[in-house]
C-alpha positions in Angstrom: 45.2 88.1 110.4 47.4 87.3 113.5 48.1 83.8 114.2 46.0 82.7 117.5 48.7 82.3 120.6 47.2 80.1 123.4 48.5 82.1 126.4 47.5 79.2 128.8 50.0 77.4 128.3 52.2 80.4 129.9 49.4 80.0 132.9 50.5 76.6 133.4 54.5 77.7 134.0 53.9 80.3 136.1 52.1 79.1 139.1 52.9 81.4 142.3 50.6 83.3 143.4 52.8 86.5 142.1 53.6 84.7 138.8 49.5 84.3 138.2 48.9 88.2 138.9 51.7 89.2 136.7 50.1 86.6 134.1 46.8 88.0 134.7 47.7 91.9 134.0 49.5 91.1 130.6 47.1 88.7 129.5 44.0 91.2 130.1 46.4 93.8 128.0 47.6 91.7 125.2 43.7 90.9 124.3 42.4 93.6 124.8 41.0 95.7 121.5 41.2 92.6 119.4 44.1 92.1 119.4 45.6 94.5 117.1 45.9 97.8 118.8 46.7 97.5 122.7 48.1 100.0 124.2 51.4 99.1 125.3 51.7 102.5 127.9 48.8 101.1 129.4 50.6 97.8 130.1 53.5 99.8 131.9 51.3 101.7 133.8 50.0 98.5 134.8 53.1 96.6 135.8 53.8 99.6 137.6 50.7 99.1 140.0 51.5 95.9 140.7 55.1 96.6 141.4 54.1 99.8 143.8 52.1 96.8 146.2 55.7 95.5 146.9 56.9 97.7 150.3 60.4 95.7 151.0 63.3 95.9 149.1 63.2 91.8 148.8 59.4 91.9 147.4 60.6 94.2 144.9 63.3 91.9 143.6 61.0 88.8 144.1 58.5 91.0 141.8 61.3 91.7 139.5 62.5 88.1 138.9 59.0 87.0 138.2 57.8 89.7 136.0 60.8 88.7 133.8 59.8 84.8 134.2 56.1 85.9 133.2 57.2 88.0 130.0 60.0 85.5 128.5 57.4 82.6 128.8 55.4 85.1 126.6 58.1 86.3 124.6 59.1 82.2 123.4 55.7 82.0 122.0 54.6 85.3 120.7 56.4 85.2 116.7 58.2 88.7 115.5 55.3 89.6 113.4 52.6 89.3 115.8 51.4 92.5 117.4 51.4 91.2 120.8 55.4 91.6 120.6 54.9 94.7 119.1 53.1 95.5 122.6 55.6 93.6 124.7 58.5 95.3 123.9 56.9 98.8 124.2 55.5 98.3 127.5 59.4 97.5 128.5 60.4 99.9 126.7 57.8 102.5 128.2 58.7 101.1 131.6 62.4 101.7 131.4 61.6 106.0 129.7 59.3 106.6 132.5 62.0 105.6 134.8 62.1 106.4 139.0 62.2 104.0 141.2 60.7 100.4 141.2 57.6 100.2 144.0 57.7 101.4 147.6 61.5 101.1 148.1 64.2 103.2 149.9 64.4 106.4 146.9 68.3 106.7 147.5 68.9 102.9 146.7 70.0 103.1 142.8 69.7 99.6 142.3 66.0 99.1 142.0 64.9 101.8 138.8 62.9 100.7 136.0 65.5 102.7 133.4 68.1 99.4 134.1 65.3 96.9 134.3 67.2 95.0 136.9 67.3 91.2 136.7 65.9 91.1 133.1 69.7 90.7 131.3 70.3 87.9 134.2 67.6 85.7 133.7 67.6 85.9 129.6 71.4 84.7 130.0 70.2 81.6 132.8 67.4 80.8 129.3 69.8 81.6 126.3 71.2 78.6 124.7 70.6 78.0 120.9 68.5 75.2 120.8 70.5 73.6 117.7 73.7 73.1 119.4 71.8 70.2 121.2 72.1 66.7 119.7 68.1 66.8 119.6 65.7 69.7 118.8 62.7 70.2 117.2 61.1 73.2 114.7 58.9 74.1 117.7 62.2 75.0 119.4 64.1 76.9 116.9 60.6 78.8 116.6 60.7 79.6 119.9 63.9 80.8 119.9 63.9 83.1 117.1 60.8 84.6 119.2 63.0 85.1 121.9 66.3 86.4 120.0 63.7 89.2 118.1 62.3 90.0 121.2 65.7 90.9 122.6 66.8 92.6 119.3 64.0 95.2 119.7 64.6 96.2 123.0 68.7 96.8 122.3 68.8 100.5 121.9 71.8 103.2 121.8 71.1 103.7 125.5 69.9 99.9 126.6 72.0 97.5 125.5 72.9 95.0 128.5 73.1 92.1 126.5 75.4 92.5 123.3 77.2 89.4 124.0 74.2 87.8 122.8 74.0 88.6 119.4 78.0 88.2 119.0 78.0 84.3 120.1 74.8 83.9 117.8 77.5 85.6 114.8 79.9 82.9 116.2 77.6 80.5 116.0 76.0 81.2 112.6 79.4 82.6 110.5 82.4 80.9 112.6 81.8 77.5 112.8 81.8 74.9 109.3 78.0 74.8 108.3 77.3 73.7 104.8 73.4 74.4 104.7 70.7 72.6 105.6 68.4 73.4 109.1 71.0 74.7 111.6 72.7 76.8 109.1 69.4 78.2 108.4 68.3 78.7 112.0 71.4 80.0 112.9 71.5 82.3 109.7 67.7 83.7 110.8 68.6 84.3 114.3 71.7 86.3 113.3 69.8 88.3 110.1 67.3 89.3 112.8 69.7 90.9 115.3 71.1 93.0 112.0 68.0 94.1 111.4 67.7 95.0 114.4 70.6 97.2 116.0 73.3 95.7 113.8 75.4 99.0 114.0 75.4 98.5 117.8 76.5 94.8 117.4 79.0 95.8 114.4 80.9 98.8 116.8 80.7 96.3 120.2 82.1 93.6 117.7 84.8 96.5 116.9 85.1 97.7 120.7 85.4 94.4 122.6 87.7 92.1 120.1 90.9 91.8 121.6 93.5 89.8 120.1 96.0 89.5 122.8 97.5 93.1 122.3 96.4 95.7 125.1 96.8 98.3 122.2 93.6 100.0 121.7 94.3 100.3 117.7 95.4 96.4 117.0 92.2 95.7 119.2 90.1 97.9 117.5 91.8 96.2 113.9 91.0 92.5 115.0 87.4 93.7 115.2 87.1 95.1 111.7 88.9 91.6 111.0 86.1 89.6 112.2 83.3 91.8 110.6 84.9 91.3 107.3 85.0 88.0 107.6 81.3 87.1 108.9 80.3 89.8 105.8 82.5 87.1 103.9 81.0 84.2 105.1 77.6 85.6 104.3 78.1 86.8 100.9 79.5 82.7 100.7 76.2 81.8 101.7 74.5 84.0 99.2 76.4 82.3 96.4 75.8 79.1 97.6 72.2 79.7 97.8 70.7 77.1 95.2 73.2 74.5 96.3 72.2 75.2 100.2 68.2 75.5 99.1 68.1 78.6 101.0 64.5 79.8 101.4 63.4 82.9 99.3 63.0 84.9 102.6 65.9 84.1 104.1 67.8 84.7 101.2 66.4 88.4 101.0 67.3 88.6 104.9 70.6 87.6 104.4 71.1 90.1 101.7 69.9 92.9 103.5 72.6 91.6 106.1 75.5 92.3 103.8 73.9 95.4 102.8 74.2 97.0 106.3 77.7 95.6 107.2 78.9 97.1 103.8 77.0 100.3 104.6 78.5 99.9 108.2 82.0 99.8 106.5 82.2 102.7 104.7 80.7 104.8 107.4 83.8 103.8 109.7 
């Protein structure tokens, strides 16, 4: 059964008069048909409605930023496994195939279609820090942030993927920096297994594509890249030996495995 999520508290956050309609929609979506089976085309076509009441091109973006205000609020407390994400990210996704142009606005202006969700890659970099790089956090917050790292994961695609610097300072985080076990490794470790999982060949060939190590060469670029992957694929396989020292949990354990199984894999398809 899926675990109960008490939307209200999303309610409380969002308070505009705009917020509360957006709220409104996804809620009556999200629990509809018991929870297990909405019908995250429906969803779009929803957001779309509300989004064709906005006539100027300010509305529009006023829409946009709160629409995306509205769904990470949902996204921090709706867990990987739970449908509702499931239905989340398929609505966005559904929003971004169906494409055209966002509301009433002027058809030749390019900025405002739904295929580049505008303003969505903006505000998840204003919310994305990693809540154990603070001197204080709780398990409540690392929860909530591996809600919101899976929720980005699934909507990286081969043609969407706005955002890739994301999972690469989570890789930094995890497989750069001196951890020796215990909760922020773990964290860390989860957050970054996730993303693998996820689109890790995407990650691996930005990882490739963007590493530049002070040469303007393309090749030495391209080489310092395959460096760094080889050594995070290190670093993991380190973790995996230390496993029983670290007390890695069973199911992270498996995750991180299945981590080092895709880099390798990743490897020898290069």
């Amino acid at each position: 059964m899926a675990q109960e999520i008490n939307l209200e508290t999303v309610a409380e956050q969002n308070t505009t008069e705009s917020q509360r309609e957006i709220f409104d929609v996804v809620q009556k979506h999200l629990q509809s048909a018991g929870n297990a089976h909405q019908d995250p085309s429906a969803l779009a076509a929803a957001i779309q409605q509300l989004a064709a009441s906005r006539s100027s091109r300010d509305a529009m973006s006023g829409f946009l930023w709160d629409l995306w205000m509205v769904i990470v609020d949902l996204a921090y407390i709706i867990p990987p496994d739970h449908p509702w994400q499931d239905t989340l990210t398929c609505a966005i996704q559904t929003l971004r195939q169906t494409g055209g142009h966002i509301g009433d606005t002027d058809q030749s202006d390019d900025t405002l279609l739904w295929e580049g969700l505008p303003h969505l890659a903006d505000y998840l970099l204003d919310k994305w820090l990693d809540p154990t790089e603070l001197d204080e956090w709780t398990t409540q917050d690392v929860a909530a942030w591996r809600n919101l790292n899976s929720f980005a994961a699934r909507l990286t695609t081969e043609d969407f993927s706005p955002w890739l610097n994301f999972p690469a300072w989570q890789l930094q985080g995890a497989l750069d920096e001196p951890l020796d076990g215990g909760p922020v490794l773990e964290a860390r470790l989860w957050v970054v297994t996730e993303w693998v999982a996820r689109c890790g060949d995407l990650v691996f060939r930005d990882a490739i594509s963007s590493e530049n190590d002070g040469d303007a060469a393309g090749e030495q670029t391209a080489e310092g890249g395959r460096d760094r992957l080889r050594r995070w694929k290190e670093r993991l396989s380190e973790v995996l030996r230390d496993k029983e020292r670290s007390g890695l949990d069973a199911l992270l354990v498996e995750r991180v495995e299945q981590a080092v199984r895709e880099m390798e894999e990743f490897e020898s398809e290069e």
